[in-house]
N, C-alpha and C positions, 0 to 999 in steps of 0.2 A: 417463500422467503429464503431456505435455503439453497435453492436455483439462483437466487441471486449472489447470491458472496460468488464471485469471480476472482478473489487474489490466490494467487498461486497458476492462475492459467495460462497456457503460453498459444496466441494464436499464429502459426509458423506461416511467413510470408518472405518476397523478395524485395522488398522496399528499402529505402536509405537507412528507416529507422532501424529495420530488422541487420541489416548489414552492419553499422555500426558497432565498436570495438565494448566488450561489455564494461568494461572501465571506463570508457568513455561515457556512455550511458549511467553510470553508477553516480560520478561527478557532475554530469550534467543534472540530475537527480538532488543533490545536494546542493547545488548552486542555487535549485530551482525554489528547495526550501528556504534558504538563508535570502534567497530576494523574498522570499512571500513574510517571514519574519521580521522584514526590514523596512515592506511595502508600509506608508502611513494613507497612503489616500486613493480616491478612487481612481483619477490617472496610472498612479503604478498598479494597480490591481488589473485596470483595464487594459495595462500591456502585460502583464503575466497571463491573465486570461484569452490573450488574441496572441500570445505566445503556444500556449495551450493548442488554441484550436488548428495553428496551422501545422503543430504535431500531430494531433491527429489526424490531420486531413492527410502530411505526409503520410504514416505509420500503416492507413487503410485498415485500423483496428474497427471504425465505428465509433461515435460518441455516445449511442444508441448503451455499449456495452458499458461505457464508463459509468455512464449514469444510474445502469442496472446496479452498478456495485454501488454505487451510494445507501442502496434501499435498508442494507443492514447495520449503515452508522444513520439511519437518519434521526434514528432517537437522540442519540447525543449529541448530535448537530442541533438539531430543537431543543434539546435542555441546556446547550451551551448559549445559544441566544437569545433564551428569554431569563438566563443569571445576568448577561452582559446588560441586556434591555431594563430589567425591573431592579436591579442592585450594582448600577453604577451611577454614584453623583454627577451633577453637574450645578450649572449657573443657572441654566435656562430648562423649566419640564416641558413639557410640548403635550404632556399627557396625566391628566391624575384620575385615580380612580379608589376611591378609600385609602387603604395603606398605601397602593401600589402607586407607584411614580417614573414618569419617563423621562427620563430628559435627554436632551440631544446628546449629549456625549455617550448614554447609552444607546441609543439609536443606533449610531455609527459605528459602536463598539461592534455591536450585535450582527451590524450587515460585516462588517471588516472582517470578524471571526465566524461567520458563516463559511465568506466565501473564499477565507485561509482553507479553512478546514477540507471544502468541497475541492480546492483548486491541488492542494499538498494531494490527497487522497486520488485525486484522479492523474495527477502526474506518475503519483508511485507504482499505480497498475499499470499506466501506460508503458512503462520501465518493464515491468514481469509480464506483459500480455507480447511485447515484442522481442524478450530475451529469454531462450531454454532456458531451464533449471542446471544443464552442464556450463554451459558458456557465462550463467551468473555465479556460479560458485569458482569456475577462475578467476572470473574475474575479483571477485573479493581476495580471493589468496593473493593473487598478482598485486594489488593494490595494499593488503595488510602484509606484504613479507617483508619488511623493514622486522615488523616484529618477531619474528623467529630469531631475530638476535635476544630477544630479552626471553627467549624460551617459551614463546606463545604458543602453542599447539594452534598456528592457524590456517592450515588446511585440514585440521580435523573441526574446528568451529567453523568453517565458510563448507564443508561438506555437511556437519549437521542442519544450518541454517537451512542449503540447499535442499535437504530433502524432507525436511519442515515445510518450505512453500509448497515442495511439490505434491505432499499429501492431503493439502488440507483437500483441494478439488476430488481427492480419494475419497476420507474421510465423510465429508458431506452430503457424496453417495451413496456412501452407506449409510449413512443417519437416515438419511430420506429414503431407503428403501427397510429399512430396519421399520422408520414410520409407517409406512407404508401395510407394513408385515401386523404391524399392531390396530392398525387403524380395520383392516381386514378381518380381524377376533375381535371388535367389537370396542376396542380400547376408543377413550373419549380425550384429545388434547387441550379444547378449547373453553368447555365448559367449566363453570367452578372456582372459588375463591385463588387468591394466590398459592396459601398451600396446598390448595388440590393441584395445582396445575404443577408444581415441582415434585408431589410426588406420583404425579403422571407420568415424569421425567425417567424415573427410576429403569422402568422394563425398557427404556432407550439408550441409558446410558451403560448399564451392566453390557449388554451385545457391544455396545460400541468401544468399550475399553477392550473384553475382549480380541475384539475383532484387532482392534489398534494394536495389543501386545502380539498376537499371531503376527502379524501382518511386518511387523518388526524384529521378533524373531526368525521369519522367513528371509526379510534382505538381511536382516545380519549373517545367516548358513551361508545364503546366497558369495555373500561379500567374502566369506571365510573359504570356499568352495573357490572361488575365483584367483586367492590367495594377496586379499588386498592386505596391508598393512601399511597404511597413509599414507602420505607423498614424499615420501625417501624413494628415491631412484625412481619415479612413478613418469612416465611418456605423458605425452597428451595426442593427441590423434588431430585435432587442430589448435595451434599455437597460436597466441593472443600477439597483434602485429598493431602498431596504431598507422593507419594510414592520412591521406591529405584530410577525406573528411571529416575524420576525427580530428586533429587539428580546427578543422574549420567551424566542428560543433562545442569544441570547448571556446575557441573566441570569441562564437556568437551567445554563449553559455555566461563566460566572466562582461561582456560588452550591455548585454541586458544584467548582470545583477550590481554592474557602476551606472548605470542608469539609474536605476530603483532607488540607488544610494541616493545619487546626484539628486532626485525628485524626495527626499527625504530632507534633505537639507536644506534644499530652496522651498521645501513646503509649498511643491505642487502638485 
């Protein structure tokens, strides 16, 4: 299970996708949500979804990989659409079974927020699997520096974010070799009511806070040793440029989320 969570990882490639300006990639990201929260029917879903896939097929990430990362929301994706399914009215049930009841409008609810859920999640990796962790945290600074007029510290927030994604693939490592280490002396994670199994948890998570606090104390010497002090007079080593095709992915970016609209309106 933990080999599956994939957010935070970046797979380094030479494609359009990976090429692309991280700001541009970031808005495109955003767009990508705001048509999926706009989307009412299966038409626009089914061009958000074939939007989708010819990003991956650009990106050369693998759909293979996206899918892996579903595996550790797929609980809340199932308990999100069986509240949509069994506790949304309608006019018409399609389905009764003692208390429980279906009706079409939950039906539709149920698939619509599935495949929000699975389409947002799988766009936002695709974003972090073909953007480093440095070129995303410019980008956010580049994009949020309007507000350092109102005093935002925000190359110190798009630097924490940044190196939040990038530990979690750390992290996780070490959980599962920590598991690992336990499971070796004899330790049992599986068996056992619910509060056996959290206080299973215990000899896992004391190593892993640890480890966490070390491992944070070390880049921060690191950073202090280096003599960083935020982005006051700070270089960059490659500067954020938007070229043609960034231009030409933001217009195919706003051109599909007036579409979505337009098919929300005309209720198609």
């Amino acid at each position: 299970m933990l080999k599956d969570i994939t957010l935070g990882q970046y797979f380094p490639g030479d494609t359009v996708a990976h090429r692309l300006d991280a700001r541009t990639k970031i808005l495109l990201v955003m767009l990508y949500i705001i048509a999926l929260f706009c989307a009412k029917s299966f038409t626009a879903y089914a061009l958000l979804a074939a939007v989708l896939a010819v990003c991956v097929r650009v990106s050369r990430v693998g759909l293979r990989s996206l899918v892996r990362g579903l595996k550790p929301v797929l609980f809340i994706i199932v308990f999100t659409a069986l509240l949509n399914l069994f506790f949304t009215p309608g006019e018409r049930y399609v389905l009764e079974w003692g208390f429980l009841r279906v009706s079409d409008t939950g039906l539709r609810n149920a698939v619509f927020m599935v495949l929000r859920i699975m389409l947002l999640i799988m766009g936002t990796f695709l974003m972090t699997y073909t953007t480093s962790p440095i070129s995303l945290t410019d980008g956010l600074e580049r994009l949020l520096n309007w507000m350092k007029r109102l005093h935002v510290p925000v190359h110190e927030l798009a630097m924490m974010m940044s190196i939040a994604l990038r530990f979690i693939p750390t992290l996780i490592e070490e959980t599962d070799k920590i598991m690992s280490a336990q499971k070796a002396r004899g330790a049992d994670f599986e068996s056992g009511g619910l509060i056996q199994k959290a206080k299973a948890l215990i000899p896992i998570l004391v190593p892993l806070f640890i480890s966490a606090f070390r491992r944070a104390d070390e880049l921060a010497t690191a950073m202090e040793c280096r003599c960083y002090h935020g982005g006051e007079g700070r270089t960059k080593l490659r500067v954020l440029r938007y070229e043609a095709r960034d231009y030409v992915a933001l217009t195919a970016g706003a051109v599909i989320l007036a579409a979505v609209i337009v098919m929300r309106n005309l209720g198609i």
